[in-house]
N, CA and C of each residue as an Amber inpcrd file, in Angstrom:
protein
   432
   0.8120000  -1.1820000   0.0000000   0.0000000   0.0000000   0.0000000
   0.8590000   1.2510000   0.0000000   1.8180000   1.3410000   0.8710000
   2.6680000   2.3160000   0.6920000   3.5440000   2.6000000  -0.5170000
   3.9720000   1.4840000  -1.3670000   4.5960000   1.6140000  -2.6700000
   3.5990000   2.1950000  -3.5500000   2.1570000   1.6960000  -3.4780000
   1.1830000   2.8090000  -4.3200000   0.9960000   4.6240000  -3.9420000
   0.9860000   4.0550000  -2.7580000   0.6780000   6.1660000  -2.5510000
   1.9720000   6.6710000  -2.4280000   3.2330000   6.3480000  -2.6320000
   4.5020000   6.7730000  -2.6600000   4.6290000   7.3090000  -4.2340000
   4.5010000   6.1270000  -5.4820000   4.1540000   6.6340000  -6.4790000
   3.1330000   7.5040000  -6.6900000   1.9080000   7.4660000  -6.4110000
   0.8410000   8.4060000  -6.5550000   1.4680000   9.3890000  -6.2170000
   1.7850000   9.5190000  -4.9310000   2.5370000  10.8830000  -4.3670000
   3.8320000  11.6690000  -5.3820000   4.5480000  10.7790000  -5.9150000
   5.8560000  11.2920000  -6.7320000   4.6910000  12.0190000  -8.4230000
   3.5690000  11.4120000  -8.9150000   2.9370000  11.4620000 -10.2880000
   2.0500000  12.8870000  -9.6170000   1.3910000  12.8100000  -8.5610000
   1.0060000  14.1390000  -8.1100000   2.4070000  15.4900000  -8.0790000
   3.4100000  14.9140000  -7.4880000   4.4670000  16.4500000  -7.7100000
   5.1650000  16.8760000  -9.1360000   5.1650000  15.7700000  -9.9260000
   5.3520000  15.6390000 -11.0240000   4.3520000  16.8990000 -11.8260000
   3.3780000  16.4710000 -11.5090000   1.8100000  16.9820000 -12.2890000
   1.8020000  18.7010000 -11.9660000   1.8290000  18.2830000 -10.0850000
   1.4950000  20.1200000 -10.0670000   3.4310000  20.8880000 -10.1870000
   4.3590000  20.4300000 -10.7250000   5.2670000  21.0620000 -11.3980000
   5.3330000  21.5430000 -12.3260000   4.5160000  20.7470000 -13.3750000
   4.5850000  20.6820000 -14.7120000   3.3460000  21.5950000 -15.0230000
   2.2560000  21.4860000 -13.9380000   1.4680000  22.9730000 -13.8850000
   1.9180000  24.4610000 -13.6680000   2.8940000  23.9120000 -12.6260000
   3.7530000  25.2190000 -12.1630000   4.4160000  26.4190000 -13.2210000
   5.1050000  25.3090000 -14.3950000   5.8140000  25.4110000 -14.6410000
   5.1070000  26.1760000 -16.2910000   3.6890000  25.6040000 -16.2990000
   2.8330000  26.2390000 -17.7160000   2.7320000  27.5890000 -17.1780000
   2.2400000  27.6230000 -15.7420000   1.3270000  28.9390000 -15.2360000
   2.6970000  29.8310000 -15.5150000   3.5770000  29.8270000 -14.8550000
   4.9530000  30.9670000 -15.3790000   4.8480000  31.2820000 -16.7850000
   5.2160000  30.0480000 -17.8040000   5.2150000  30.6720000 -19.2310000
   4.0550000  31.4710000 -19.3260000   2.8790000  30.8390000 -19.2280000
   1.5840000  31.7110000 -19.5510000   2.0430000  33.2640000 -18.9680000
   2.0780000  33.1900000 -17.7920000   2.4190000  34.7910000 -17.4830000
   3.7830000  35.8960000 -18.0970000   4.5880000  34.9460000 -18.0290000
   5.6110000  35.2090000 -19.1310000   5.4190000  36.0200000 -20.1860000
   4.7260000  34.9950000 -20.7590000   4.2560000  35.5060000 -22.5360000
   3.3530000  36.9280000 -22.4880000   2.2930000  36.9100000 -21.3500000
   1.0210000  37.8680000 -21.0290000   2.2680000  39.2010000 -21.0250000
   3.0900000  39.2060000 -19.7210000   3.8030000  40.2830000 -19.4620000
   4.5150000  41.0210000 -20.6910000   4.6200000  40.2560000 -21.4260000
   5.7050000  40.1700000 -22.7220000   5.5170000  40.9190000 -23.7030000
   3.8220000  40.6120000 -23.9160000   2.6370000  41.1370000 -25.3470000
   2.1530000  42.2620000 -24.4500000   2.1030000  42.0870000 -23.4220000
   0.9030000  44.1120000 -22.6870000   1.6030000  45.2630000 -23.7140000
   2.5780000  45.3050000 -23.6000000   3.4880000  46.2420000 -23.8110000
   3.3730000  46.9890000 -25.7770000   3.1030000  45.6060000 -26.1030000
   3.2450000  45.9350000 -27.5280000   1.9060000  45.5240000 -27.5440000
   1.1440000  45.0010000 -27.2630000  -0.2470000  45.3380000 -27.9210000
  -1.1510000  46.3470000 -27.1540000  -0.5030000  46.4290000 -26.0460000
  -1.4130000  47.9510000 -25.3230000  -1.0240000  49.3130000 -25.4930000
   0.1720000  49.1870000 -26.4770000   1.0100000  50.4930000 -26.4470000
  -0.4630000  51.8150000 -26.8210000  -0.7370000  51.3880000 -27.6330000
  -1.7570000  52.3960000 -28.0160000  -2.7490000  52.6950000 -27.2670000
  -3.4320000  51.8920000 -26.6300000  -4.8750000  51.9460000 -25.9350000
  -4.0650000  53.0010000 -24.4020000  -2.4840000  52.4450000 -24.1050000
  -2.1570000  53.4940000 -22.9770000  -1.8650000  54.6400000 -23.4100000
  -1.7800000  54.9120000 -24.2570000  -1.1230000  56.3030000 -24.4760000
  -2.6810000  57.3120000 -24.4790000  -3.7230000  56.6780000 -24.8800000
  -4.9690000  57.4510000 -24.8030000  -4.9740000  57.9420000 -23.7040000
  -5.8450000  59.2870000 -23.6390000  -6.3530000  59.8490000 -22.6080000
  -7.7240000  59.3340000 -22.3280000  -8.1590000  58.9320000 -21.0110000
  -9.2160000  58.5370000 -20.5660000 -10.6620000  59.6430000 -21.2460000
 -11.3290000  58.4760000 -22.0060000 -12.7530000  59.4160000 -22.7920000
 -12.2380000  59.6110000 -23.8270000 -10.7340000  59.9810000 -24.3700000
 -10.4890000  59.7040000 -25.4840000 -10.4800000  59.2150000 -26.5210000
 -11.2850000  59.0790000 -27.9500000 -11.5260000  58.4110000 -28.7970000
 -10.0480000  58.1150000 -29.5400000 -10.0720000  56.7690000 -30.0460000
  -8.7990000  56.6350000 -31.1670000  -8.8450000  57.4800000 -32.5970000
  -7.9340000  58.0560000 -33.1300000  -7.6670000  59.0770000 -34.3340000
  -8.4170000  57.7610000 -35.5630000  -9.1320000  59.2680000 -36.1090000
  -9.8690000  58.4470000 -37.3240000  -9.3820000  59.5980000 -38.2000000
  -9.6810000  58.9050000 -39.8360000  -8.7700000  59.9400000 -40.7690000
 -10.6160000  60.6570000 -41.1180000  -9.8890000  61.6190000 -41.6550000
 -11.3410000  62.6880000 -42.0180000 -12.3200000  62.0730000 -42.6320000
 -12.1460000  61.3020000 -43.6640000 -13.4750000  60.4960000 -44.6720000
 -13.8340000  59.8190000 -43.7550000 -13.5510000  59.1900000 -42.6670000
 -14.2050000  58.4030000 -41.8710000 -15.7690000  58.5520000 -41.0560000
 -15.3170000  59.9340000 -40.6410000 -16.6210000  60.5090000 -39.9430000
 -17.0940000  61.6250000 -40.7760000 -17.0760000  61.9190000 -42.1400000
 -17.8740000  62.7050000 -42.7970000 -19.4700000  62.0700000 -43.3830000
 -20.3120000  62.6900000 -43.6470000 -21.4940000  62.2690000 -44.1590000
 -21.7600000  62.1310000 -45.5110000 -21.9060000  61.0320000 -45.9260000
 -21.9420000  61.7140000 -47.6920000 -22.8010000  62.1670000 -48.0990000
 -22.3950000  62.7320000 -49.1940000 -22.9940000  64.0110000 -50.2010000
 -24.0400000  63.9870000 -50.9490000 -24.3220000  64.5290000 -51.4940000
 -25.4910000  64.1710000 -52.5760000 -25.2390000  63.2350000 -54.0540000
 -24.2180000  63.0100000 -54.2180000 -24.3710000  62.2060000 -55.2540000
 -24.0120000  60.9450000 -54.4930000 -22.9340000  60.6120000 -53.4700000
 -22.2090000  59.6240000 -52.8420000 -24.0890000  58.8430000 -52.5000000
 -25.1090000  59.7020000 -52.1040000 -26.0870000  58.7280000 -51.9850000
 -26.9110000  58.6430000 -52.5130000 -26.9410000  59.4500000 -54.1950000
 -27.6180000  58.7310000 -54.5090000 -27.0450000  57.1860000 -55.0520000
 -25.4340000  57.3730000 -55.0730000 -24.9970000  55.8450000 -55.6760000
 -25.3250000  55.0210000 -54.6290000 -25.4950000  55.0230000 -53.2370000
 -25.2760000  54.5770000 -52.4150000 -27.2610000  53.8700000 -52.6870000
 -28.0700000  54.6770000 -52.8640000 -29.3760000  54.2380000 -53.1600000
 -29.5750000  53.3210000 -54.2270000 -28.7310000  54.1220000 -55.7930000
 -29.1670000  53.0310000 -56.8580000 -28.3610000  51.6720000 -56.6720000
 -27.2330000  51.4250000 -55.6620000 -26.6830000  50.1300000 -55.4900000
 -27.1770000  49.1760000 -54.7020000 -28.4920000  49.9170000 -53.3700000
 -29.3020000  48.8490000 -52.5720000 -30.6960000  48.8820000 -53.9440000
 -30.4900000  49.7320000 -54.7990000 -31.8610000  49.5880000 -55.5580000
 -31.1910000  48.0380000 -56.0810000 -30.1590000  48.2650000 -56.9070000
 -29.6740000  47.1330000 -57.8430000 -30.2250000  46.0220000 -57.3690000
 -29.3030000  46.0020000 -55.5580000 -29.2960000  44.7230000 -54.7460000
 -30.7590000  44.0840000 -55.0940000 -31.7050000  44.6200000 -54.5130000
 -33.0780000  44.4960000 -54.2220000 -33.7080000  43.6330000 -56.0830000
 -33.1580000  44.4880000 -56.6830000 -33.7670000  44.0930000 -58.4070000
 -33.3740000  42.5110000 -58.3030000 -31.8160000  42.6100000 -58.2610000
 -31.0910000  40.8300000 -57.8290000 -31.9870000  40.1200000 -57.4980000
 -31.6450000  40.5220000 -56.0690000 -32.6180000  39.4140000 -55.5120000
 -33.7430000  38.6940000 -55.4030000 -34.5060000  39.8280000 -56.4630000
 -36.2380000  39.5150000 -56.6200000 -35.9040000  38.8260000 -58.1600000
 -35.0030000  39.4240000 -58.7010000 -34.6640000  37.9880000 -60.0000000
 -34.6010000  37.1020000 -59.9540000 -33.6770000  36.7780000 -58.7360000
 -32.6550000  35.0270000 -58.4090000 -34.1320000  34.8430000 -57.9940000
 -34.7910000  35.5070000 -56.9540000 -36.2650000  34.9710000 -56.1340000
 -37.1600000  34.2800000 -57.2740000 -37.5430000  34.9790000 -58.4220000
 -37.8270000  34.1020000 -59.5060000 -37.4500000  33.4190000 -60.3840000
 -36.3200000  33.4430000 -60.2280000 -35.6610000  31.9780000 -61.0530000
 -35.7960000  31.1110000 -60.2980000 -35.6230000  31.0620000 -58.9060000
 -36.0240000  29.8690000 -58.4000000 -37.3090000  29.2880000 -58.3820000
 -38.1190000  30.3010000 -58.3580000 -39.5620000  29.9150000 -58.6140000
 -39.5360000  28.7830000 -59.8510000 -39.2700000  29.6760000 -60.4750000
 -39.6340000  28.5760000 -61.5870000 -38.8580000  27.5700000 -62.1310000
 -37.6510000  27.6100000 -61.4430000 -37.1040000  26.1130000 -61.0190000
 -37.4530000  25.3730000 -60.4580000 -38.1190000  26.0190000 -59.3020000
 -39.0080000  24.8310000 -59.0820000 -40.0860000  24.1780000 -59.6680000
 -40.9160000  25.4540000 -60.2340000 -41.9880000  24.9150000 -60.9890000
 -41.4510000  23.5590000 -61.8960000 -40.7790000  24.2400000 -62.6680000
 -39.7630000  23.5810000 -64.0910000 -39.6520000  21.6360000 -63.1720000
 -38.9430000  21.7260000 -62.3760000 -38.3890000  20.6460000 -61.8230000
 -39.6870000  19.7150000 -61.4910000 -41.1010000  20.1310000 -60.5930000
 -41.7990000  19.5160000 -60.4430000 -42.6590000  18.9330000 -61.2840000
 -42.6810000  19.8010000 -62.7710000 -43.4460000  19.0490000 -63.8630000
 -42.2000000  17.8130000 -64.5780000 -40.9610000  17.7640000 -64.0290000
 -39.8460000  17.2490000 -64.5550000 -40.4780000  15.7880000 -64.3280000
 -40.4390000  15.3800000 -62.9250000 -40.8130000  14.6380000 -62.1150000
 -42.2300000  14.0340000 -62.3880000 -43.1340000  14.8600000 -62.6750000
 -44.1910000  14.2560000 -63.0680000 -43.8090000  13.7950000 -64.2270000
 -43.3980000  14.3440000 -65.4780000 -43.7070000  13.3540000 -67.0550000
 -42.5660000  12.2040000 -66.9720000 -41.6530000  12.6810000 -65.9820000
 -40.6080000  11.2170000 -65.7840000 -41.1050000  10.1580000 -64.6760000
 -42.5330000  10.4740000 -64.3780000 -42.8240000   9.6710000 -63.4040000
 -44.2380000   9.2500000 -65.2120000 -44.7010000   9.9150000 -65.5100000
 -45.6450000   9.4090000 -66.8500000 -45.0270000   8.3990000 -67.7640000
 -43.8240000   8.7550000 -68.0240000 -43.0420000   7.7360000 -68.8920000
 -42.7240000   7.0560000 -68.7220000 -42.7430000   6.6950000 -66.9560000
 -41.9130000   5.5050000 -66.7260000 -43.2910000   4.5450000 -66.4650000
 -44.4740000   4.5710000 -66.6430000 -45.5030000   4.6180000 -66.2070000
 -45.7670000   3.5450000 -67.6030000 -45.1820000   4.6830000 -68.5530000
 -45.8370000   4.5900000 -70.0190000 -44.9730000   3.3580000 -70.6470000
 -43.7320000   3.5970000 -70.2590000 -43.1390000   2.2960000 -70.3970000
 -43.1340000   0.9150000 -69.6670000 -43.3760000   1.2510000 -68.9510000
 -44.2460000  -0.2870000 -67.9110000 -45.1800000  -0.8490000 -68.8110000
 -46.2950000  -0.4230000 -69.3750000 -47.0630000  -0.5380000 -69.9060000
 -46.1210000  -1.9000000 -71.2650000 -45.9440000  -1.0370000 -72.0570000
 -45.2370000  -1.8610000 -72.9150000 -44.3070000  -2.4800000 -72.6790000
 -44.0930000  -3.4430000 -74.2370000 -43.2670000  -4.7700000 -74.3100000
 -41.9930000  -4.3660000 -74.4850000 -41.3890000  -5.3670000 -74.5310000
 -40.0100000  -5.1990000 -75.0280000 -39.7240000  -4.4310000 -76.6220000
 -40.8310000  -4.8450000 -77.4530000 -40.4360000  -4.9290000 -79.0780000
 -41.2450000  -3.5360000 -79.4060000 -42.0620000  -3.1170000 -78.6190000
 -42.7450000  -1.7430000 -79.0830000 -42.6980000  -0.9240000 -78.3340000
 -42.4830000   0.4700000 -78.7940000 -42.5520000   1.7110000 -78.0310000
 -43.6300000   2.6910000 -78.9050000 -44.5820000   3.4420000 -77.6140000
 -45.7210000   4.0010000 -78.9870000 -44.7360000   5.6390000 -78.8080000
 -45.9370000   6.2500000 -80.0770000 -45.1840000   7.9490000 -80.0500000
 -45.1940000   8.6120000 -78.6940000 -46.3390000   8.1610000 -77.7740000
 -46.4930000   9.1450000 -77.2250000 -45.0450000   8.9720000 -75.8730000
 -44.3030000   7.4170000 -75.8610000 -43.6000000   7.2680000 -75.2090000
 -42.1730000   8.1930000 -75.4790000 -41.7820000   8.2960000 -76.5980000
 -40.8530000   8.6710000 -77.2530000 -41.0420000  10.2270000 -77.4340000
 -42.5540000  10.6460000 -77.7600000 -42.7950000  12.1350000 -77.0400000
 -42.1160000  12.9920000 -75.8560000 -42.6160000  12.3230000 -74.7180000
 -42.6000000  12.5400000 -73.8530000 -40.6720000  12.4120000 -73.3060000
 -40.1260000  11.1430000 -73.6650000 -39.0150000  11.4690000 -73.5660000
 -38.2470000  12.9800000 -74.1750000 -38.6110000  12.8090000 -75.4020000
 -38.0390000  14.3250000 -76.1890000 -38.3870000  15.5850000 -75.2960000
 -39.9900000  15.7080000 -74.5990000 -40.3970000  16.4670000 -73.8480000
 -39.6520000  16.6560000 -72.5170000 -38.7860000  15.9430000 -71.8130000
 -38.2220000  15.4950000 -70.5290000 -37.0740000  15.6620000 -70.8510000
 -36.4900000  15.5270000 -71.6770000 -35.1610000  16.0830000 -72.2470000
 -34.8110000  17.6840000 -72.4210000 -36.0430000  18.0030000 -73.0640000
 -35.7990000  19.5210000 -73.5740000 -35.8610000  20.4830000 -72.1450000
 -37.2200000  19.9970000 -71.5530000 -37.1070000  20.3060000 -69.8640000
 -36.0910000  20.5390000 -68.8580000 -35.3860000  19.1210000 -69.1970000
 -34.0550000  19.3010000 -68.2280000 -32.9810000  19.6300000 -68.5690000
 -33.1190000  19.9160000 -70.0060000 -32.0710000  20.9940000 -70.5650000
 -32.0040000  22.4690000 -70.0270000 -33.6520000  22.7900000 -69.6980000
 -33.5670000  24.4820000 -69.7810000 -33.3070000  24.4330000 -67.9620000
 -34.0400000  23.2100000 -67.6060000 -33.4460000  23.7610000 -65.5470000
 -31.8290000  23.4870000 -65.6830000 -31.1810000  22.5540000 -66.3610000
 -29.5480000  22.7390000 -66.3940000 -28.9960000  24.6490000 -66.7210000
 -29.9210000  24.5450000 -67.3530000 -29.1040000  26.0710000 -68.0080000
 -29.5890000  27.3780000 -66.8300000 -31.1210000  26.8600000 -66.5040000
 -31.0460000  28.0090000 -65.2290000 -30.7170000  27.6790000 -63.6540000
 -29.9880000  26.5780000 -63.9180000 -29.6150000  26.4000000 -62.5330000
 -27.8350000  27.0290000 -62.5380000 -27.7370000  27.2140000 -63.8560000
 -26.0800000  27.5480000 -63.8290000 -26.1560000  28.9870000 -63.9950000
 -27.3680000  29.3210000 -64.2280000 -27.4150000  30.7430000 -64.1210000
 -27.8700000  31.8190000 -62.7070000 -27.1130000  32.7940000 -62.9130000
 -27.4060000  33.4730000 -61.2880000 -27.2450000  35.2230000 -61.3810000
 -28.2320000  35.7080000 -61.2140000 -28.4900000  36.6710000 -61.4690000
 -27.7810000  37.9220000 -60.6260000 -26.6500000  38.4470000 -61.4230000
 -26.1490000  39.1060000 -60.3510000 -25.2320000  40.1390000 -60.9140000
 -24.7830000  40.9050000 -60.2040000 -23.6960000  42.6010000 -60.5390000
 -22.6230000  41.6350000 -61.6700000 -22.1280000  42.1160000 -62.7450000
 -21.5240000  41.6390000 -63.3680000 -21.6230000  40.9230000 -64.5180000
């Protein structure tokens, strides 16, 4: 019993050394960086704001907003574009689904040796479909 808590005892001084020994660096390093990363914040005078360059706190002008208007106008146009392209990607996609759910329907139906027009229709129709959601799904409506 004593050879166990003798070791325990040596893995405990071990442990809080090797704690000892982080907590110094940590403070180390802290003391090290105040200096250069507080240099500025001490040199302020208490209530003192940090130096901003002049354009910073000026108001803009009359033309600065109206660009500043026709560029949230733009935004707004965007977004109600992309808003309907998706619409009708979706639309597009859910009739996709239906005539590829008709054809497969339509081909159940038949044999091996015959296919009627309206099967072969409908493929051509399901094709041309998922041609145009390929092309507006790669498309995105935007500045540029």
């Amino acid at each position: 019993m004593s050879l166990q808590s003798s070791s325990a005892r040596k893995i405990y001084r071990l442990r809080s050394r090797r704690a000892y020994w982080v907590v110094v660096a940590v403070v180390l390093a802290v003391v090290a960086l105040v200096p250069v990363a507080g240099r500025a914040w001490f040199q302020q005078k208490p209530g003192e704001f940090p130096k901003l360059p002049p354009d910073a706190v000026r108001m803009p002008d009359a033309n600065q907003q109206n660009e500043i208007n026709a560029h949230q106008q733009q935004e707004l146009h965007l977004e109600a574009a992309n808003a309907e392209r998706k619409k009708e990607l979706t639309a597009e996609t859910t009739e996709l689904l239906k005539l590829a759910t008709e054809l497969k329907a339509e081909v159940d139906k038949t044999n091996k040796d015959t296919l009627s027009l309206t099967v072969i229709h409908k493929a051509d129709l399901i094709e041309k479909l998922a041609h145009d959601v390929k092309k507006k799904m790669k498309l995105t409506v935007g500045p540029g």
